[in-house]
N, CA, C and O atoms as a Maestro MAE file, in Angstrom:
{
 s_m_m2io_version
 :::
 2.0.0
}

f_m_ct {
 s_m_title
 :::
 protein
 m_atom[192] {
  # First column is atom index #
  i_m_mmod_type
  r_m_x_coord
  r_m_y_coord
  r_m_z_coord
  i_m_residue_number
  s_m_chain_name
  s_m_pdb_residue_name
  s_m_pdb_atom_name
  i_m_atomic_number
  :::
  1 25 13.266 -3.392 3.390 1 A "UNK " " N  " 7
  2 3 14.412 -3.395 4.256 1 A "UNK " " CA " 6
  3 2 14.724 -4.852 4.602 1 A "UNK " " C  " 6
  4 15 13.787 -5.542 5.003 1 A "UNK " " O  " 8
  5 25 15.973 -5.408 4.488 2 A "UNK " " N  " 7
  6 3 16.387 -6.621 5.252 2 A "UNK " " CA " 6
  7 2 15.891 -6.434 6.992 2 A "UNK " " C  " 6
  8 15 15.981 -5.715 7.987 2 A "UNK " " O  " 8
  9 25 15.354 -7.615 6.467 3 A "UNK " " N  " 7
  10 3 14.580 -8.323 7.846 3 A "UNK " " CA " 6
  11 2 16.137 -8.458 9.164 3 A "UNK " " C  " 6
  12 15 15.887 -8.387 10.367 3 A "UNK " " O  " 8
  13 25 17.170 -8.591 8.812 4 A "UNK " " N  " 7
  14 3 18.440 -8.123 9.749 4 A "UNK " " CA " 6
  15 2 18.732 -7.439 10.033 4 A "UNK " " C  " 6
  16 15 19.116 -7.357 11.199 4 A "UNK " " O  " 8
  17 25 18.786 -6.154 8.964 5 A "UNK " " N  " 7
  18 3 19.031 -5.018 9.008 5 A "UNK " " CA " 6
  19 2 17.673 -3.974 10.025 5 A "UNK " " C  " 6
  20 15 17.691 -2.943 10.696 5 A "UNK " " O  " 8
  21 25 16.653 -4.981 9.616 6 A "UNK " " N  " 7
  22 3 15.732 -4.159 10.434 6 A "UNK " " CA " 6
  23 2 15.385 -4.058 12.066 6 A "UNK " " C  " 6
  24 15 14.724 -3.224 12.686 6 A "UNK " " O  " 8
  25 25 16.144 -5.321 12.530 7 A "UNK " " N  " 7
  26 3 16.500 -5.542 13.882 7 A "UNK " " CA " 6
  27 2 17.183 -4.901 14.762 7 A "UNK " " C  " 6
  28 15 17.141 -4.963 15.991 7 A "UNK " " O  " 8
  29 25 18.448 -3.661 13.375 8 A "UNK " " N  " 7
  30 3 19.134 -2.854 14.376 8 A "UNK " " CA " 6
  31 2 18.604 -2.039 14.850 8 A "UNK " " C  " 6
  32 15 17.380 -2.170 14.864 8 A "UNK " " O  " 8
  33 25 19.285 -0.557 15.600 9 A "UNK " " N  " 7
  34 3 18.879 0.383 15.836 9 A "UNK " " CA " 6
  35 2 18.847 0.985 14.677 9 A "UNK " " C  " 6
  36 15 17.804 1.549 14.348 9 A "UNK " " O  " 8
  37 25 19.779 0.991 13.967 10 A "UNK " " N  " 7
  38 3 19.574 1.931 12.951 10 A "UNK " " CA " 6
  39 2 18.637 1.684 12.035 10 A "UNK " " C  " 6
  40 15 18.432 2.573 11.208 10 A "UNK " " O  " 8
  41 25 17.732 0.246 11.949 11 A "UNK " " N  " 7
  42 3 16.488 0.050 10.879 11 A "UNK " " CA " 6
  43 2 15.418 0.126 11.673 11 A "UNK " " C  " 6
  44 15 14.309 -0.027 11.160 11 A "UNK " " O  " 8
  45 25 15.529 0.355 12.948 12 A "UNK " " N  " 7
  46 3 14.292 0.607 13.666 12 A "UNK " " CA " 6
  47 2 14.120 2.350 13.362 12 A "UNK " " C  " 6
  48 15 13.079 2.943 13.077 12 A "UNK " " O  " 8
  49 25 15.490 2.916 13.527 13 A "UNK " " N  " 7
  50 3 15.402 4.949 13.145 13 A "UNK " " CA " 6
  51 2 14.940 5.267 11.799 13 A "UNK " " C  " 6
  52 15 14.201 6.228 11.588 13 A "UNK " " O  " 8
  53 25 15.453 4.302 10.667 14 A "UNK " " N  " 7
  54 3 14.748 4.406 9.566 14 A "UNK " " CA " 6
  55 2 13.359 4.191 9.307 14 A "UNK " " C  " 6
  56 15 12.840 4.845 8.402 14 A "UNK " " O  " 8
  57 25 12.710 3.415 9.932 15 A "UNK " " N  " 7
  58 3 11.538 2.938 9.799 15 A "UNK " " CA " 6
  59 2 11.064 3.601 10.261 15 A "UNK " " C  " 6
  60 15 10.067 3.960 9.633 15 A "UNK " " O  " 8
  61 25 11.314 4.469 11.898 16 A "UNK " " N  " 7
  62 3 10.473 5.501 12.346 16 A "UNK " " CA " 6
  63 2 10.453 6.874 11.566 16 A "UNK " " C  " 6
  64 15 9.478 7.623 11.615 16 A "UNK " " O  " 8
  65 25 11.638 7.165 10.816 17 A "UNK " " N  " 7
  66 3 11.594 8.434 10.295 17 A "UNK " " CA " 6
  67 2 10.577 8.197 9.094 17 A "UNK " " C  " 6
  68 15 9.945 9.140 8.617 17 A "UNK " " O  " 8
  69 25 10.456 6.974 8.656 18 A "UNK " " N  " 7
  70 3 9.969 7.050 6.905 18 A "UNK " " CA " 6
  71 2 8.138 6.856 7.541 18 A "UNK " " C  " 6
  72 15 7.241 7.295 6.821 18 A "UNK " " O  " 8
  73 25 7.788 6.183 8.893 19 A "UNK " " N  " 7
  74 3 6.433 6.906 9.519 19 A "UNK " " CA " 6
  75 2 6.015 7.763 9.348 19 A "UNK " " C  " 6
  76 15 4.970 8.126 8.808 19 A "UNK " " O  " 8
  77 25 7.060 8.365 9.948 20 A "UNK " " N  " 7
  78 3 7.061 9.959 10.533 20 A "UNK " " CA " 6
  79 2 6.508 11.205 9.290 20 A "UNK " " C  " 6
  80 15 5.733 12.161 9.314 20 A "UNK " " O  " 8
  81 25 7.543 10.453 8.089 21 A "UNK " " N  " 7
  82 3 7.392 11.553 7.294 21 A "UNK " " CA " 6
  83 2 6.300 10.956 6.541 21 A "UNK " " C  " 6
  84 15 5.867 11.850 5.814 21 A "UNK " " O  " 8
  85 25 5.635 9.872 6.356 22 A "UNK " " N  " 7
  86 3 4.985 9.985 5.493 22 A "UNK " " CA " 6
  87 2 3.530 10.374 6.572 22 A "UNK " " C  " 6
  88 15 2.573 10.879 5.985 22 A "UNK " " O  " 8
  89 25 3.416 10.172 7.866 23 A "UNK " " N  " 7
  90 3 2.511 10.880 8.383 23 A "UNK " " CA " 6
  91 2 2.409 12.692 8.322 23 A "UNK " " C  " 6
  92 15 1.348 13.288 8.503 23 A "UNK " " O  " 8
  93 25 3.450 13.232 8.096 24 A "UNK " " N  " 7
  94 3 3.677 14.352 7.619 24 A "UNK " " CA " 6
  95 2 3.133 15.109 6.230 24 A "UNK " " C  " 6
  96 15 2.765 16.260 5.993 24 A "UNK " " O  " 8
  97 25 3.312 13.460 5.147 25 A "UNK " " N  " 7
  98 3 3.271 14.303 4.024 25 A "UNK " " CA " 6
  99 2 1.125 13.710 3.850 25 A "UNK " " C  " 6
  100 15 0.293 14.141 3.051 25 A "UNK " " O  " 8
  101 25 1.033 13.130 4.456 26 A "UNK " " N  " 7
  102 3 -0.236 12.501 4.847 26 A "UNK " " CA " 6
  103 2 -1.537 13.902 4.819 26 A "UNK " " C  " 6
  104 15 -2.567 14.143 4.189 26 A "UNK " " O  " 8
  105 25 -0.515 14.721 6.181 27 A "UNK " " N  " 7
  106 3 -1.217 16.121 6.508 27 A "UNK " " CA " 6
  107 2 -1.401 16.975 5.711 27 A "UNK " " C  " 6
  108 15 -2.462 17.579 5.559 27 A "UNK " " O  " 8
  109 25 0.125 17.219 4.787 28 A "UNK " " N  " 7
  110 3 0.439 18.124 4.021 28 A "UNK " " CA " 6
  111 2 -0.406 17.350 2.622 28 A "UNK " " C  " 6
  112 15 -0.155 17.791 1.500 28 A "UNK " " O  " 8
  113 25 -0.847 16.837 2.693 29 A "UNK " " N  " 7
  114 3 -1.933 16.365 1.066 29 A "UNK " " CA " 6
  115 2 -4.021 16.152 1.478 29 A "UNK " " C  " 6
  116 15 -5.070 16.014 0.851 29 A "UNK " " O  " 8
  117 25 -3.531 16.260 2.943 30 A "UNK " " N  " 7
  118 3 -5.155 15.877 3.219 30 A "UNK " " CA " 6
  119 2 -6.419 16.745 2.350 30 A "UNK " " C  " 6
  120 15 -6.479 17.912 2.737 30 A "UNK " " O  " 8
  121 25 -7.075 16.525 1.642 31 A "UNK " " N  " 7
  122 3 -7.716 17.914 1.032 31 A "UNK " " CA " 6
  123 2 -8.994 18.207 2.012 31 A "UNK " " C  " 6
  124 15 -9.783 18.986 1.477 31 A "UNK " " O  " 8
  125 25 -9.328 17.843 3.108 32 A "UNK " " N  " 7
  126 3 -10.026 18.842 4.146 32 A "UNK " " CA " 6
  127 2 -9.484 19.453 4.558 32 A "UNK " " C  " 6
  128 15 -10.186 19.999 5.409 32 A "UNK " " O  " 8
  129 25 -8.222 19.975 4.587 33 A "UNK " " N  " 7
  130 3 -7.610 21.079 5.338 33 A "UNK " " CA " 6
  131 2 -7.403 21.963 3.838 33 A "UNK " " C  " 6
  132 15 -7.543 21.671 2.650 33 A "UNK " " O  " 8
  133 25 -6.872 23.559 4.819 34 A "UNK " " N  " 7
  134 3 -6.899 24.044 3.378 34 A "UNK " " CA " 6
  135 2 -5.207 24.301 2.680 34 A "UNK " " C  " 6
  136 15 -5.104 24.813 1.565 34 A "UNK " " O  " 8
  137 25 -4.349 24.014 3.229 35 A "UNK " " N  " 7
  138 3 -3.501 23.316 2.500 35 A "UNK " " CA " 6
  139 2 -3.161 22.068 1.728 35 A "UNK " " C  " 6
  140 15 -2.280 21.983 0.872 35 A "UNK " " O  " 8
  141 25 -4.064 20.995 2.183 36 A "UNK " " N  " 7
  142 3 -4.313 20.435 0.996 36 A "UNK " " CA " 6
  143 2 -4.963 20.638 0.201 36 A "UNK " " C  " 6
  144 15 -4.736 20.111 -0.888 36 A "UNK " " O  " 8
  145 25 -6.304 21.673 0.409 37 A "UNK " " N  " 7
  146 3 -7.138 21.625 -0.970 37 A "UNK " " CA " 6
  147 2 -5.991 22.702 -2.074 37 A "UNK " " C  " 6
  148 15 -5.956 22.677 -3.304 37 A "UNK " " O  " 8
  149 25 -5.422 23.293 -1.440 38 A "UNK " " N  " 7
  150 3 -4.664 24.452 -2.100 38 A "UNK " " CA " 6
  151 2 -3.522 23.321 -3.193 38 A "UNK " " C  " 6
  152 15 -3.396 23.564 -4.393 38 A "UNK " " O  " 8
  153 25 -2.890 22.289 -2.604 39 A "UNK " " N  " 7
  154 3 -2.631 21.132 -2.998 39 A "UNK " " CA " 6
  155 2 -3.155 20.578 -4.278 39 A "UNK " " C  " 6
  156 15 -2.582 20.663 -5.364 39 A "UNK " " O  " 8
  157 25 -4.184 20.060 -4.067 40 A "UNK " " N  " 7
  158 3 -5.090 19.685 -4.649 40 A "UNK " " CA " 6
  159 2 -4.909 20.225 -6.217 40 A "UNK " " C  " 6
  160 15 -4.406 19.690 -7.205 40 A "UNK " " O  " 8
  161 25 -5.454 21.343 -6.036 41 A "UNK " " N  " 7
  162 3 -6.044 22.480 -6.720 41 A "UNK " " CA " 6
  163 2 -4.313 23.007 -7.683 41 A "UNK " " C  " 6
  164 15 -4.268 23.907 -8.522 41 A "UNK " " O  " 8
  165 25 -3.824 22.663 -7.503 42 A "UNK " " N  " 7
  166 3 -2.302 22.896 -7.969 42 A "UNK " " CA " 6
  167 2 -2.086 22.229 -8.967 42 A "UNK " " C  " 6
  168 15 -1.777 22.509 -10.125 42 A "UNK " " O  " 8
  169 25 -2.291 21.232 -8.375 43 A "UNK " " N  " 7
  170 3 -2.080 19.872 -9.810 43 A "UNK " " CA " 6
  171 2 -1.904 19.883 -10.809 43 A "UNK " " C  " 6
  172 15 -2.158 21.087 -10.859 43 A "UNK " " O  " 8
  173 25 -1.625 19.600 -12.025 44 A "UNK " " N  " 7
  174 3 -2.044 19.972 -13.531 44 A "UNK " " CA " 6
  175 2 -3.208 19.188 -13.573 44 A "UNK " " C  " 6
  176 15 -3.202 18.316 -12.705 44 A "UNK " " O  " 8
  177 25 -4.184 19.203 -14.274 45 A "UNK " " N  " 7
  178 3 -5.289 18.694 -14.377 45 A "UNK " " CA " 6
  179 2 -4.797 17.936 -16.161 45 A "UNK " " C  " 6
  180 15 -4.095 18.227 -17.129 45 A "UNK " " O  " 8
  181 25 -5.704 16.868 -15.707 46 A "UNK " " N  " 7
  182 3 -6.237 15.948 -17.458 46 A "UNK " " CA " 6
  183 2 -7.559 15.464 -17.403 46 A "UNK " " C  " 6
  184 15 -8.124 14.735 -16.588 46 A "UNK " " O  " 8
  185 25 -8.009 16.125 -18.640 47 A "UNK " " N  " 7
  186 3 -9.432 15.903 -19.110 47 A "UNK " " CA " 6
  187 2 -10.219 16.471 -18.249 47 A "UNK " " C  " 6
  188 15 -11.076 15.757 -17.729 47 A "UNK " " O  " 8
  189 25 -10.153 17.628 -17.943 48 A "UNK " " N  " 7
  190 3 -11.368 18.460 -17.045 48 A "UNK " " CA " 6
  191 2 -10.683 18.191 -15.630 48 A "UNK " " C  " 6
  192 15 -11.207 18.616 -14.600 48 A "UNK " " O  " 8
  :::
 }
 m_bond[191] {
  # First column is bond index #
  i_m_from
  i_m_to
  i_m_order
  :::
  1 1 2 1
  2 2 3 1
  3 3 4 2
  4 3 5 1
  5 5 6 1
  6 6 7 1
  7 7 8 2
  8 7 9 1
  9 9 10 1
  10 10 11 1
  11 11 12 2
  12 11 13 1
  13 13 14 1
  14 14 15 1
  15 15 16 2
  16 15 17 1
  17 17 18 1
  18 18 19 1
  19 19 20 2
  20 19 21 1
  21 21 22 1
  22 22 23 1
  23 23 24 2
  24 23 25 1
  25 25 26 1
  26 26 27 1
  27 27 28 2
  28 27 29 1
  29 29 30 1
  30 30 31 1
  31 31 32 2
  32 31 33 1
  33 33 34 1
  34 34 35 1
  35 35 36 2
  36 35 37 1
  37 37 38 1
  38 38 39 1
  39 39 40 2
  40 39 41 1
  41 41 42 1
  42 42 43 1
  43 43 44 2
  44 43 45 1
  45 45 46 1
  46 46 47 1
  47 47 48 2
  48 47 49 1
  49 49 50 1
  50 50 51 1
  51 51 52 2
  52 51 53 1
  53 53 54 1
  54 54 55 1
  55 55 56 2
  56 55 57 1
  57 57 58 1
  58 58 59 1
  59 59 60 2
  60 59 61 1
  61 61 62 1
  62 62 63 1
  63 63 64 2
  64 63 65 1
  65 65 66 1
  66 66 67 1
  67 67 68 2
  68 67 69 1
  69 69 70 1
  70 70 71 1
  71 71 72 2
  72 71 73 1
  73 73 74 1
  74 74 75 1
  75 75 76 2
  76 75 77 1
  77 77 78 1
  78 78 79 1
  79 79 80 2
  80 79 81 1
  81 81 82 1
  82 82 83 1
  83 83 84 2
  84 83 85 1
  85 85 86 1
  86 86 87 1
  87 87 88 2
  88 87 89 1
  89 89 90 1
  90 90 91 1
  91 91 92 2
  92 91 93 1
  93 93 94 1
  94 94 95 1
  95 95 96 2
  96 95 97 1
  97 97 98 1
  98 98 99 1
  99 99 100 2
  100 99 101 1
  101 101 102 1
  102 102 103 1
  103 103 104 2
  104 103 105 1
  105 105 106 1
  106 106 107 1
  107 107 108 2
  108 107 109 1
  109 109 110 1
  110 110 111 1
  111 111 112 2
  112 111 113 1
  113 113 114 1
  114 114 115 1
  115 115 116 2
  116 115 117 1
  117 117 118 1
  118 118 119 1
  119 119 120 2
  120 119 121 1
  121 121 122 1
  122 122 123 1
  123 123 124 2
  124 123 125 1
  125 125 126 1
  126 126 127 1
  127 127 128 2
  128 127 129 1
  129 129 130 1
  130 130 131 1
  131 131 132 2
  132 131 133 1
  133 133 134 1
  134 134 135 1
  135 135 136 2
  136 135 137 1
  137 137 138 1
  138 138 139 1
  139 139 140 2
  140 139 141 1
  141 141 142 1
  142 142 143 1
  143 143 144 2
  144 143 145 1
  145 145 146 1
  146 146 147 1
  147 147 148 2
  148 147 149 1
  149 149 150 1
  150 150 151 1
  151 151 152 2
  152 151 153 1
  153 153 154 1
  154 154 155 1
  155 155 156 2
  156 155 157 1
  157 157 158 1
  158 158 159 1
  159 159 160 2
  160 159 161 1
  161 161 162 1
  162 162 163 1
  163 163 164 2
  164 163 165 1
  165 165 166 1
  166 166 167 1
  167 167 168 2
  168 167 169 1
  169 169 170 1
  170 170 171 1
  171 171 172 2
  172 171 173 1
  173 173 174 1
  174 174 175 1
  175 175 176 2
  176 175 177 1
  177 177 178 1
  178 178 179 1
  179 179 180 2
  180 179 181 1
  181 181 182 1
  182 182 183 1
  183 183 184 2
  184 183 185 1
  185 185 186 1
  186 186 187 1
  187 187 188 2
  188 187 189 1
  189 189 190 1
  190 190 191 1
  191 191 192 2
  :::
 }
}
C-alpha cells in the first residue's frame, strides 16, 4: 500500500479488514482444531 494512501482512513479500513481476515482464515486453516484438520485432510496430496 502507498505509504500516503495508508495515512487515510480509508488505508487504515483496508489494513484492518485484510488483519481481520487473514486472522480469520488463520482459524479456519489451524490443524488443531477440527476444521482445520478436516482442511488439512482435503488437500490433494503429492507423493504420499
Amino acid at each position: 500500500m502507498d505509504a500516503k494512501f495508508g495515512k487515510t482512513d480509508a488505508g487504515r479500513v483496508l489494513l484492518e479488514a485484510d488483519l481481520q481476515m487473514r486472522h480469520d482464515f488463520y482459524k479456519a486453516m489451524d490443524p488443531d482444531t477440527d476444521l482445520g484438520k478436516r482442511f488439512w485432510a482435503a488437500l490433494p496430496k503429492r507423493n504420499g
